[in-house]
PAZAPA-4460 file (N, C-alpha, C; in steps of 0.05 Angstrom, whole numbers, plus 32768, in hexadecimal, padded with zeros to 4 digits):
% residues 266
    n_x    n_y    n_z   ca_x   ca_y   ca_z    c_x    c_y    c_z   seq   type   mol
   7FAA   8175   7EAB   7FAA   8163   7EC2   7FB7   8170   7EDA     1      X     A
   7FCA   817E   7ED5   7FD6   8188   7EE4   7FC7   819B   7EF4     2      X     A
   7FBD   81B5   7EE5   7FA6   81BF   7EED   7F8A   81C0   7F01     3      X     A
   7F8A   81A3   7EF7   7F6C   8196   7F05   7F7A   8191   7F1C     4      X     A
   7F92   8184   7F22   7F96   8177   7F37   7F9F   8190   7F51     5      X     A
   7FBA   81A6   7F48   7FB6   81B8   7F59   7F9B   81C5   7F5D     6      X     A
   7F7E   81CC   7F56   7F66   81DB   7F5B   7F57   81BD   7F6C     7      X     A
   7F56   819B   7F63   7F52   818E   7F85   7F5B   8193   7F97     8      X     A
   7F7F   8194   7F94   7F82   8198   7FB5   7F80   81B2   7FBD     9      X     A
   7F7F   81C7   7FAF   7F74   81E7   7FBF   7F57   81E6   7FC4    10      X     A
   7F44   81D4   7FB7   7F29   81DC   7FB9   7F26   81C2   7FDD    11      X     A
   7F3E   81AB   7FDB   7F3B   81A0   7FED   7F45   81AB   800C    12      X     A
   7F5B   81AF   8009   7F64   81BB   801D   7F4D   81D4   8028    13      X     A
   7F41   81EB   801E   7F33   8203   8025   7F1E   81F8   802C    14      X     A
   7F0D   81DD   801E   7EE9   81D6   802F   7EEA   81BA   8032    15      X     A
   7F02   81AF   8034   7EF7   8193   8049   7EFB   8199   8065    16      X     A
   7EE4   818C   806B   7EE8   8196   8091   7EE1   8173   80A4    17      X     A
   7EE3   815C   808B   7ED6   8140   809D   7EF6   8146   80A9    18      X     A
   7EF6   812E   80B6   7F09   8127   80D1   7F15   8111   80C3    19      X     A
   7F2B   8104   80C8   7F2F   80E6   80C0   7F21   80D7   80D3    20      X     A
   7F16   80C0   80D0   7F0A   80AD   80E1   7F14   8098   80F8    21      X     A
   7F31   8099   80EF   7F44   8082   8103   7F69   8087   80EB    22      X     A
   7F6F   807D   8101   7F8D   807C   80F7   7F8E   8073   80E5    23      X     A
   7FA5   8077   80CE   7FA6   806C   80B1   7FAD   804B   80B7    24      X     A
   7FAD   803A   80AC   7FB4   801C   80AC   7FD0   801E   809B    25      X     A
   7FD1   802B   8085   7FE0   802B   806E   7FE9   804E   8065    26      X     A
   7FFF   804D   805A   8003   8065   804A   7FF7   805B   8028    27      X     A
   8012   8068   8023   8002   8060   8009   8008   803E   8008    28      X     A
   801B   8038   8007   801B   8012   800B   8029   800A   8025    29      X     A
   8038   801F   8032   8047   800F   8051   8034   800D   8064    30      X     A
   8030   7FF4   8071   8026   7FF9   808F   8031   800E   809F    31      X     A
   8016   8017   80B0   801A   8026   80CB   801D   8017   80E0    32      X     A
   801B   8026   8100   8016   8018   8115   8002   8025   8122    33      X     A
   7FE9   8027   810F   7FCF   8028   8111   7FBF   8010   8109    34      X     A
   7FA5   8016   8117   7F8F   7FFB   811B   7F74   8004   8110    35      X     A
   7F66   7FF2   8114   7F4A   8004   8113   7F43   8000   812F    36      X     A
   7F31   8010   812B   7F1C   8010   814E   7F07   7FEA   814E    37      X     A
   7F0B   7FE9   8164   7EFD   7FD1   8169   7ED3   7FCF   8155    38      X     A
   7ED2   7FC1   8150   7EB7   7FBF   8145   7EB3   7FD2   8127    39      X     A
   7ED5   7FDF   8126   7ECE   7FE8   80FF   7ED1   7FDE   80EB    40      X     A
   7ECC   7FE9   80DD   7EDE   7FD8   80B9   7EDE   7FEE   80AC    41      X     A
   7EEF   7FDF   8090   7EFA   7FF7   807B   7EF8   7FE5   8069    42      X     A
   7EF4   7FED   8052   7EEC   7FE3   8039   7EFF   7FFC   8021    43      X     A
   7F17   7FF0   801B   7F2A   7FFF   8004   7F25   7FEF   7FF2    44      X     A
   7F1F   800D   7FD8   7F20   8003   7FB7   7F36   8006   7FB0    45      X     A
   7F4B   7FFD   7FA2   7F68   8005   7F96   7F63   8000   7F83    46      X     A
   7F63   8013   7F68   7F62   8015   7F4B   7F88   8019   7F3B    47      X     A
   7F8A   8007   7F34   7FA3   8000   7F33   7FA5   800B   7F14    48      X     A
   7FC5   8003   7F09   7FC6   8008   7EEC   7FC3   7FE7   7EDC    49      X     A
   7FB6   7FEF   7EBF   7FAE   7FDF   7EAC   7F94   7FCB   7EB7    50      X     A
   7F86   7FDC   7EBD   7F67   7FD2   7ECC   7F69   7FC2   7EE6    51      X     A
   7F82   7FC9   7EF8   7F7A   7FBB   7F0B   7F6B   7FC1   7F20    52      X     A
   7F5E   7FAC   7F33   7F52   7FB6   7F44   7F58   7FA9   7F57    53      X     A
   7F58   7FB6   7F79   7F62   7FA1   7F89   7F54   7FB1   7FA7    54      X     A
   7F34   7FA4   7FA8   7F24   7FA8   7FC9   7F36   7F97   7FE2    55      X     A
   7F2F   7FA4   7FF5   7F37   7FA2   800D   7F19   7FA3   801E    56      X     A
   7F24   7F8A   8032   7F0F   7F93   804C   7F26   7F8B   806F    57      X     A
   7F1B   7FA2   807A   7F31   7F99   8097   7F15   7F9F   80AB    58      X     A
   7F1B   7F91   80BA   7F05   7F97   80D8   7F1D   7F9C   80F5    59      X     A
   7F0C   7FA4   80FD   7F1E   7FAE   811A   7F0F   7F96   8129    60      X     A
   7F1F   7F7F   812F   7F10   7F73   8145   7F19   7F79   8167    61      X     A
   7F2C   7F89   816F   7F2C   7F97   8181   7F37   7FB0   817A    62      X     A
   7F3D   7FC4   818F   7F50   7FD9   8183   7F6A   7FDC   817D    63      X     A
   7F7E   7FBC   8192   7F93   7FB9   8181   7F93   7FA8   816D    64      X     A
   7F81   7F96   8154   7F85   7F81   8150   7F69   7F7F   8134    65      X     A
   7F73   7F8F   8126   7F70   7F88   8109   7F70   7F70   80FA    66      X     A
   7F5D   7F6A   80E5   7F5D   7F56   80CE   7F57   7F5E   80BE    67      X     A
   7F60   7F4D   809D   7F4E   7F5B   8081   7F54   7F42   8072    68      X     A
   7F4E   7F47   805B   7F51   7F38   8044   7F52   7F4C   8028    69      X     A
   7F62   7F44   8011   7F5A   7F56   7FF7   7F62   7F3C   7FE6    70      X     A
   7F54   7F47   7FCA   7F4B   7F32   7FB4   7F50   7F3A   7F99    71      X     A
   7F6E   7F43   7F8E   7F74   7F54   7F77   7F63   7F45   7F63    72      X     A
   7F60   7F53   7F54   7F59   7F54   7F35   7F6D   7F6C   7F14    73      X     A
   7F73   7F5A   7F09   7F82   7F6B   7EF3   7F68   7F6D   7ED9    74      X     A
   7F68   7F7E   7EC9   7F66   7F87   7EB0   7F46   7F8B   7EB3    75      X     A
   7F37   7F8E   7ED2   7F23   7F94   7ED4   7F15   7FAF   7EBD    76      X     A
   7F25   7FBF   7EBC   7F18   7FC9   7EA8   7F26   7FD4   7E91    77      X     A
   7F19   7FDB   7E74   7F2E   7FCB   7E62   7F18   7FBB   7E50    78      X     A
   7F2D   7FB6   7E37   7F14   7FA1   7E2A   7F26   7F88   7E1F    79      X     A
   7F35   7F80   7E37   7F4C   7F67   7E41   7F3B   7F4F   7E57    80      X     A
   7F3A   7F37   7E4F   7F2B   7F29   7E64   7F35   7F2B   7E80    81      X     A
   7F24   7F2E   7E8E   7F30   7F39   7EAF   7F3E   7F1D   7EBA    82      X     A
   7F53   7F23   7EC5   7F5D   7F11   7ECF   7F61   7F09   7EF1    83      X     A
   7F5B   7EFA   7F00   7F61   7EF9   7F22   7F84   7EF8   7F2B    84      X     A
   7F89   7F04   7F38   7FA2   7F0A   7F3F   7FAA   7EEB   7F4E    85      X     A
   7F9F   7EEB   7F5D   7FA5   7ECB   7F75   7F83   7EC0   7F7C    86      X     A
   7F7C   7EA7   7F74   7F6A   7E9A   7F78   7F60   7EA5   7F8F    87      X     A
   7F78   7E97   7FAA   7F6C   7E9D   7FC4   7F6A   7EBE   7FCD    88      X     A
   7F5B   7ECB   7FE0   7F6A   7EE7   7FEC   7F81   7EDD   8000    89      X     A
   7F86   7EFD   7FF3   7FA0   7EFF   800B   7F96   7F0C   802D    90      X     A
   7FAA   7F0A   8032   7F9D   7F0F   8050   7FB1   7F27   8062    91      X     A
   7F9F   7F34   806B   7FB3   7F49   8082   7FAB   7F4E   8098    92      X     A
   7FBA   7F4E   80AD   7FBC   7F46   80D2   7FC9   7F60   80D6    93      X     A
   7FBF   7F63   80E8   7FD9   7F7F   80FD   7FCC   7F83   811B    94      X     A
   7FDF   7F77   812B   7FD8   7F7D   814A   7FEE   7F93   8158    95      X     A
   7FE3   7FA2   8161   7FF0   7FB6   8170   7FFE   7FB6   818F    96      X     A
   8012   7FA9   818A   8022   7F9F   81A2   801C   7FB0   81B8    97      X     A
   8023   7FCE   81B4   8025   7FE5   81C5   801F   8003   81B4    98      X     A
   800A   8009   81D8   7FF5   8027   81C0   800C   803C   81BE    99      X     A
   8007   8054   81B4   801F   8064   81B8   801D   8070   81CA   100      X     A
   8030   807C   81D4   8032   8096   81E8   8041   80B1   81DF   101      X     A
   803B   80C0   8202   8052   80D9   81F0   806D   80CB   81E9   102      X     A
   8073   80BB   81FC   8094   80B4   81F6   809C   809F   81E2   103      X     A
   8082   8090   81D9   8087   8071   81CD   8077   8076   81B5   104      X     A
   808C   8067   819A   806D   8069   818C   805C   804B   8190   105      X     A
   8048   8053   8174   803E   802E   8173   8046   8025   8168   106      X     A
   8048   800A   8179   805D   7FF7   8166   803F   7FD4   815D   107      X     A
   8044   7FD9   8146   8037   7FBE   8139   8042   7FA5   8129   108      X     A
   8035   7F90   812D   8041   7F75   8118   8021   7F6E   8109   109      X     A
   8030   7F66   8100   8023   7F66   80E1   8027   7F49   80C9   110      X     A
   8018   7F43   80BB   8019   7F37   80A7   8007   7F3A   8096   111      X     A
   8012   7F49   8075   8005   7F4B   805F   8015   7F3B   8048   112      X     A
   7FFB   7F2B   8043   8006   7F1A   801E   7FFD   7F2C   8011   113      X     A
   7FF4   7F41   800E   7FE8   7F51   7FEE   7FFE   7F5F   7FE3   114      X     A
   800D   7F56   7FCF   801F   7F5C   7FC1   800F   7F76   7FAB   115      X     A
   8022   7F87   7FA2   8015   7FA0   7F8E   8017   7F93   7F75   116      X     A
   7FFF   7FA1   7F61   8006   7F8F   7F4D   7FFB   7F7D   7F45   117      X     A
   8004   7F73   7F2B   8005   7F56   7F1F   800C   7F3D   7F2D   118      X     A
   7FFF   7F29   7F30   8010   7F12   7F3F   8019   7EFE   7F29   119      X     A
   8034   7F00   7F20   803B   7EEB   7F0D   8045   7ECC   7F19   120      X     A
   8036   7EBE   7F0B   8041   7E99   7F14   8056   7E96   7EFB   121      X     A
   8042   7E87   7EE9   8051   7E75   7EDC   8060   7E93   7EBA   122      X     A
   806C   7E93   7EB0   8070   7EAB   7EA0   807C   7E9F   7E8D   123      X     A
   8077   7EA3   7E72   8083   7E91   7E5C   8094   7EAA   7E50   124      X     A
   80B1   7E9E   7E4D   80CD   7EAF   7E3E   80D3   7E9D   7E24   125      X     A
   80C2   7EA4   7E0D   80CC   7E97   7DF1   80C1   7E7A   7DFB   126      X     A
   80D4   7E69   7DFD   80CA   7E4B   7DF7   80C4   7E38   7E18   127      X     A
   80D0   7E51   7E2B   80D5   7E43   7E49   80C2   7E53   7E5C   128      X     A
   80AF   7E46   7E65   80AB   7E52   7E89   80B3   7E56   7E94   129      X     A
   80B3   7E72   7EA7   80BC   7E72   7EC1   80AC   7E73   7ED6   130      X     A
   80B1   7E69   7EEB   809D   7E6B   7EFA   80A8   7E85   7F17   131      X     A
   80A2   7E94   7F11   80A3   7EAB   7F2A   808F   7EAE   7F44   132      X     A
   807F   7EAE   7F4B   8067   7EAB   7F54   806F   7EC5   7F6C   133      X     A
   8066   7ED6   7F65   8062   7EE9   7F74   8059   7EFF   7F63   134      X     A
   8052   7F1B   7F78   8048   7F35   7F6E   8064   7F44   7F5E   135      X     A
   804E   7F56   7F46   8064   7F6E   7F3F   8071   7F7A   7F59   136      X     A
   8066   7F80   7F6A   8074   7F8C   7F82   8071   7F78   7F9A   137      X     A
   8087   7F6F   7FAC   8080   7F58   7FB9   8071   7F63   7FDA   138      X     A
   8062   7F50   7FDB   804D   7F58   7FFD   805E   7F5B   800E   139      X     A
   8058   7F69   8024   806C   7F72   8032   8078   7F56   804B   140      X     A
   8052   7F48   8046   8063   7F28   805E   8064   7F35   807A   141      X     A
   8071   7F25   8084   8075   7F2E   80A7   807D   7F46   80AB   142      X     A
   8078   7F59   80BD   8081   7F6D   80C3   8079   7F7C   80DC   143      X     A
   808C   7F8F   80E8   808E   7F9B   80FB   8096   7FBE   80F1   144      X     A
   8080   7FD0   80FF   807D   7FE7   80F9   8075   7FF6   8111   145      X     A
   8086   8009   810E   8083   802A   812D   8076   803C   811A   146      X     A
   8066   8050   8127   805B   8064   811B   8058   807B   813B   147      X     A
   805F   8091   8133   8058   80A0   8147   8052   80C1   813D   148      X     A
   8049   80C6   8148   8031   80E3   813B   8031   80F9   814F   149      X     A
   803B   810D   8143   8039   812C   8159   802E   8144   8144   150      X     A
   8022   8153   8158   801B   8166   8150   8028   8186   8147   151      X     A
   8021   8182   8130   803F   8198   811A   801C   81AA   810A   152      X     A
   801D   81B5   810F   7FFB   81BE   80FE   7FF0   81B0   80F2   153      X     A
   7FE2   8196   8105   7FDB   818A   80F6   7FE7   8171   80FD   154      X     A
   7FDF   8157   80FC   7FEE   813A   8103   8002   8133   80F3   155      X     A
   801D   8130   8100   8034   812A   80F1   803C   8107   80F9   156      X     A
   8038   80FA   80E3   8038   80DA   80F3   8053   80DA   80E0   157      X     A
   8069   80C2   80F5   8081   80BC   80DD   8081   8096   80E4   158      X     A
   8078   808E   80D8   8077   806B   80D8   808E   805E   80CA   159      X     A
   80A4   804C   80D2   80B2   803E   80C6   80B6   8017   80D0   160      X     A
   80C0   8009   80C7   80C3   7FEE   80C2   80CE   7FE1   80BA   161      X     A
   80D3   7FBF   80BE   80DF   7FAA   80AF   80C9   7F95   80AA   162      X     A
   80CE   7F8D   8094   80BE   7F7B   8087   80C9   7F61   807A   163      X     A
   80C3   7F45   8082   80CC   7F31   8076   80B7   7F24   8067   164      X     A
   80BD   7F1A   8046   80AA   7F0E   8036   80C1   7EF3   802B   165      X     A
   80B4   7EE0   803A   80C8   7EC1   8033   80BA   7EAD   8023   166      X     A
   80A2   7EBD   8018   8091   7EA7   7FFF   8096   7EB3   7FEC   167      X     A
   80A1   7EC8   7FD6   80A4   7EDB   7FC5   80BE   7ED7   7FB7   168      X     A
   80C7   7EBD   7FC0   80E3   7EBE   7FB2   80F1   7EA8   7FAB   169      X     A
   80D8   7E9B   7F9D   80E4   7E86   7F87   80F7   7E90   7F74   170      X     A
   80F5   7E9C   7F66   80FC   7EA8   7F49   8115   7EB9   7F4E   171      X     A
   811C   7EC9   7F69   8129   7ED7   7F6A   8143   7ED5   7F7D   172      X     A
   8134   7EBE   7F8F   813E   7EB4   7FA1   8150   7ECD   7FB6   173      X     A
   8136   7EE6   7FB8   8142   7EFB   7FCA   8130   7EFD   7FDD   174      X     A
   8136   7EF7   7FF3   8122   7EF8   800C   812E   7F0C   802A   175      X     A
   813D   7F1C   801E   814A   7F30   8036   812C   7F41   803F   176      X     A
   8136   7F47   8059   812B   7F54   806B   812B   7F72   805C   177      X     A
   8109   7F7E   805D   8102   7F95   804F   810B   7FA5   8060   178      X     A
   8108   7FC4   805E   8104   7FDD   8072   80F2   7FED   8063   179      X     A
   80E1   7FFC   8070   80CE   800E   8061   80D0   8028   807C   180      X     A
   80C2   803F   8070   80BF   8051   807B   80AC   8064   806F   181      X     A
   80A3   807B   8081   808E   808A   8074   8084   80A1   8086   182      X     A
   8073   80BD   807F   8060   80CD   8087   8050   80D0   8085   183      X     A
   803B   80DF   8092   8027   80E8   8087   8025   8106   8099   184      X     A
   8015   8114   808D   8013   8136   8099   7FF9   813D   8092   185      X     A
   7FE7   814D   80A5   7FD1   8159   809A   7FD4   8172   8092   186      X     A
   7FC4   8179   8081   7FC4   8195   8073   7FAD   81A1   8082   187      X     A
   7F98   8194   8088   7F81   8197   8096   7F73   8183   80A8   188      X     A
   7F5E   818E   80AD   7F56   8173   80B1   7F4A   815E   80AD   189      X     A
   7F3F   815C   8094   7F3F   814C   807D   7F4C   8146   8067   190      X     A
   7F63   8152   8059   7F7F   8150   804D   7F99   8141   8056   191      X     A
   7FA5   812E   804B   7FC0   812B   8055   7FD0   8122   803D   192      X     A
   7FED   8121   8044   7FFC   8120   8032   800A   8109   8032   193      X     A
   8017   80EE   8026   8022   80D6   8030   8042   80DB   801B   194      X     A
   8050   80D2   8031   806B   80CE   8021   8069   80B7   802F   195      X     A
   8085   809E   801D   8088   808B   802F   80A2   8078   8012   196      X     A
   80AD   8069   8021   80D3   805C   8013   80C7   8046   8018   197      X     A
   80C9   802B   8004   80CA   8013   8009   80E3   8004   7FFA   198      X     A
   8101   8004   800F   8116   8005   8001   8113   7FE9   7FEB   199      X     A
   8101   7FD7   7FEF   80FB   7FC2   7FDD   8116   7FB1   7FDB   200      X     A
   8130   7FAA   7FFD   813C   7F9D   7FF4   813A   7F7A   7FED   201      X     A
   8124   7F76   7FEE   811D   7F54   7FEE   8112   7F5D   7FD0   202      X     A
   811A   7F6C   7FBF   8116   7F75   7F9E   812A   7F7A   7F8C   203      X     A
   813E   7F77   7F98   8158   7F82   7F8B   8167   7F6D   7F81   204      X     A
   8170   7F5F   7F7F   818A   7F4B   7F7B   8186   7F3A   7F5B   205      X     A
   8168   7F38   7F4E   8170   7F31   7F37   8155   7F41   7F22   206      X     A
   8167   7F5A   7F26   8154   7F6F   7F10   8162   7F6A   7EF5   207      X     A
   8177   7F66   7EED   8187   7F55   7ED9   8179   7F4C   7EC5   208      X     A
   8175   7F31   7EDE   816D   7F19   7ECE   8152   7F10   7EC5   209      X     A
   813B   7F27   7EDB   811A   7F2B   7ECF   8113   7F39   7EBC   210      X     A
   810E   7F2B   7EA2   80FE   7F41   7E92   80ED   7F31   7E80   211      X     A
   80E1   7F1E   7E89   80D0   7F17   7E77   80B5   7F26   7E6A   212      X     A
   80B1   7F26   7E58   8097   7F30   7E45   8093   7F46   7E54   213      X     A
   80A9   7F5B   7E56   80A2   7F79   7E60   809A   7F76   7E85   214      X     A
   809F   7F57   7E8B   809C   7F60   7EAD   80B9   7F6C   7EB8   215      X     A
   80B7   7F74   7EC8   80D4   7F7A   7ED5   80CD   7F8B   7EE9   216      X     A
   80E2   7F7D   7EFE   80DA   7F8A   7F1A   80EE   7F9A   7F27   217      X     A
   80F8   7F9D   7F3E   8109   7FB2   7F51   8122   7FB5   7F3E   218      X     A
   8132   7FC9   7F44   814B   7FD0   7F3F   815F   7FE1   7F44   219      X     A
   8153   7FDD   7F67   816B   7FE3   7F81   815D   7FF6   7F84   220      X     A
   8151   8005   7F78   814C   8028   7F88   8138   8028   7F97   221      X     A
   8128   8014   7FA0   8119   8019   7FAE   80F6   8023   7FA5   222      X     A
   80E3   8026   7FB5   80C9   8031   7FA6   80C0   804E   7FBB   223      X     A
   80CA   8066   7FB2   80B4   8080   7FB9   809B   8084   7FB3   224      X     A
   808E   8089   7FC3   806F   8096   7FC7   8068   80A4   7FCB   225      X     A
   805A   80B0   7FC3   804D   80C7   7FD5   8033   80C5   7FC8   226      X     A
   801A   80D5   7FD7   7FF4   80D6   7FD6   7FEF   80E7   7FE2   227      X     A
   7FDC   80E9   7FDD   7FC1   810D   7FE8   7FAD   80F5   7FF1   228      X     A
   7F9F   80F7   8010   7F8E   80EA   8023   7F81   8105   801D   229      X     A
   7F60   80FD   8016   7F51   810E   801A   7F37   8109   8023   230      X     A
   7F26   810B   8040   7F17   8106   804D   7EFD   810A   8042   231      X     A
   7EEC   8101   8036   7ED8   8114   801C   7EBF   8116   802F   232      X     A
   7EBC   80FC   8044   7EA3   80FE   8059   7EAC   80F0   8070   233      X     A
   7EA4   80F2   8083   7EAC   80E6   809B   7EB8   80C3   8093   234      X     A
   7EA9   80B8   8084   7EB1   80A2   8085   7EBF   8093   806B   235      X     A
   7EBE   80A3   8053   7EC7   80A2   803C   7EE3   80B7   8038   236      X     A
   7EFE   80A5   8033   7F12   80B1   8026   7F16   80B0   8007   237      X     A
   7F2C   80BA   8003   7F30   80B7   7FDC   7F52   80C8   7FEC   238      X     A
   7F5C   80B2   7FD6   7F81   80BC   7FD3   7F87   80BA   7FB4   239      X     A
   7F94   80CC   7FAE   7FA5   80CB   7F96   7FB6   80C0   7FA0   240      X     A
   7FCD   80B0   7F8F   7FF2   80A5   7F96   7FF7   80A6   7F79   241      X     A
   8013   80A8   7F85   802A   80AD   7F70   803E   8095   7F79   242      X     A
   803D   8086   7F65   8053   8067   7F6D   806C   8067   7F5A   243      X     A
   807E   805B   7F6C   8092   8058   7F64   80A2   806F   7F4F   244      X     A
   80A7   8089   7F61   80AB   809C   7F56   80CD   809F   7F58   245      X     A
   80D5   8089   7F5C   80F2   8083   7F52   80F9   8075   7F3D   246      X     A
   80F0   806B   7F2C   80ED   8056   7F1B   80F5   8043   7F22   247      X     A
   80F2   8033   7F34   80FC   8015   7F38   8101   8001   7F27   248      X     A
   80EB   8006   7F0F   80E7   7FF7   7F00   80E6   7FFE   7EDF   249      X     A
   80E2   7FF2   7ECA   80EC   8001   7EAD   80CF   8012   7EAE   250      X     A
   80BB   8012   7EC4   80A3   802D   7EB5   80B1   804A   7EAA   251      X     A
   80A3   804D   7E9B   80A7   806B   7E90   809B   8082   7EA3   252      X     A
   8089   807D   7EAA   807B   8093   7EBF   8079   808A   7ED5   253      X     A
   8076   809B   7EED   8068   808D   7F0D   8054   8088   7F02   254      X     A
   8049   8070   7F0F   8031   8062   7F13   8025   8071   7F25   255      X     A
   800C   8076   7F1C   7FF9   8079   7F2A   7FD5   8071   7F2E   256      X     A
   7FCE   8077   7F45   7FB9   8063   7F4F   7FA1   807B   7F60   257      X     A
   7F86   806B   7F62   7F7E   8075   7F77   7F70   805C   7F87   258      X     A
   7F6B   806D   7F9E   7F60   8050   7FB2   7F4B   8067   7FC5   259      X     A
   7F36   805B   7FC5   7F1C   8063   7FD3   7F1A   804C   7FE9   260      X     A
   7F19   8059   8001   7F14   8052   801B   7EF4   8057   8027   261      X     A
   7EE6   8040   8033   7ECB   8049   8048   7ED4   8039   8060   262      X     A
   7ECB   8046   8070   7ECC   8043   8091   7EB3   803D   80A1   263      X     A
   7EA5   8034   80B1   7E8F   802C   80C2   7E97   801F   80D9   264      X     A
   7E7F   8027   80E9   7E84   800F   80FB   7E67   7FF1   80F7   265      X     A
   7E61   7FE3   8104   7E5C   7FD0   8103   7E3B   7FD5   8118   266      X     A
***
């Protein structure tokens, strides 16, 4: 595995030559304070762990002022009956208050319900329900994010944020104000690299007391990331990620995922 994976990114880095198509929306899970271009869309596959699956669609209805929707699915593949994460979709907004400059970055607001993950409601412990109703990882909710990008060989963007999620916390009754942060760097110009911190403090306060039937969520340290963006055609991406490479949680290994991106315009 190991193998295969350093000879992609050497065989990627030396003969991809597409371009990226528009500013990233996302690292590997933090918002940017990028948009799409007016009249595009994007369509993300996220292949999650234990068959999940979770599409995305965003349209640029101007160039500051994005919409989408996504529609998880668990145990899609597998020979486990597939299960829907949340009846309804969730939904994601981002308007771009101000473009960047040399001196300013961009600054965006935002609202995403797509929590990572499982969405657990009702959860039975021996003879009692609980009812939690939220994601393994909670949506980031309202938020405000700067991103600003210079040129280092190649585009050096550094994006950071606060994020409030005030529906996520029945069960836990922790609703503090998030902070996230993040990079990205090109290797080329179709290659990039994503790091990015989601200190997860609206996740911390009762890692204790969750552990039903092997769920269990935050436990203070926060969630590291990092992914390989790789441009494969003008309008088609593919990223590896590496999640939660702090262990936040009792996994044994980082989680990991891939998510396939297409781009068009209209």
């Amino acid at each position: 595995m190991k193998n295969f994976l350093f000879i992609f990114i050497v065989l990627s880095v030396l003969f991809s030559q597409s371009e990226h198509p528009h500013p990233p929306l996302n690292l590997v899970s933090t918002p940017t304070g990028g948009t799409l271009p007016r009249g595009s869309y994007t369509m993300e596959m996220l292949l999650q762990k234990n068959g999940g699956f979770l599409p995305k669609l965003a349209v640029g209805i101007t160039d500051h002022f994005t919409i989408g929707m996504s529609y998880g699915l668990q145990k899609l593949v597998g020979d486990e009956k597939p299960e829907v994460s949340r009846p309804k979709p969730e939904v994601q907004i981002k308007y771009q208050l101000y473009d960047e400059t040399l001196k300013r970055p961009a600054i965006v607001i935002g609202l995403d319900t797509q929590g990572r993950g499982a969405y657990r409601g009702k959860v039975k412990e021996e003879n009692e329900k609980k009812i939690l109703n939220r994601y393994d990882q909670k949506a980031w909710g309202l938020y405000v994010v700067m991103s600003k990008n210079y040129n280092l060989l190649g585009n050096l963007g550094f994006h950071g944020g606060l994020s409030k999620n005030s529906w996520e916390n029945d069960y836990d009754d922790d609703g503090q104000t998030n902070l996230f942060f993040g990079l990205d760097k090109e290797i080329n110009r179709s290659f990039s690299f994503l790091l990015e911190y989601d200190a997860a403090y609206n996740d911390d306060n009762s890692s204790d007391d969750i552990d039903l039937n092997e769920i269990t969520f935050g436990k203070g340290k926060g969630y590291l990331n990092a992914g390989f963006r790789w441009v494969i055609a003008k309008n088609l991406l593919f990223e590896f990620n590496f999640n939660n490479i702090t262990k936040n949680t009792d996994a044994e290994y980082t989680n990991r995922e891939i998510k396939i991106m297409y781009s068009e315009f209209f």
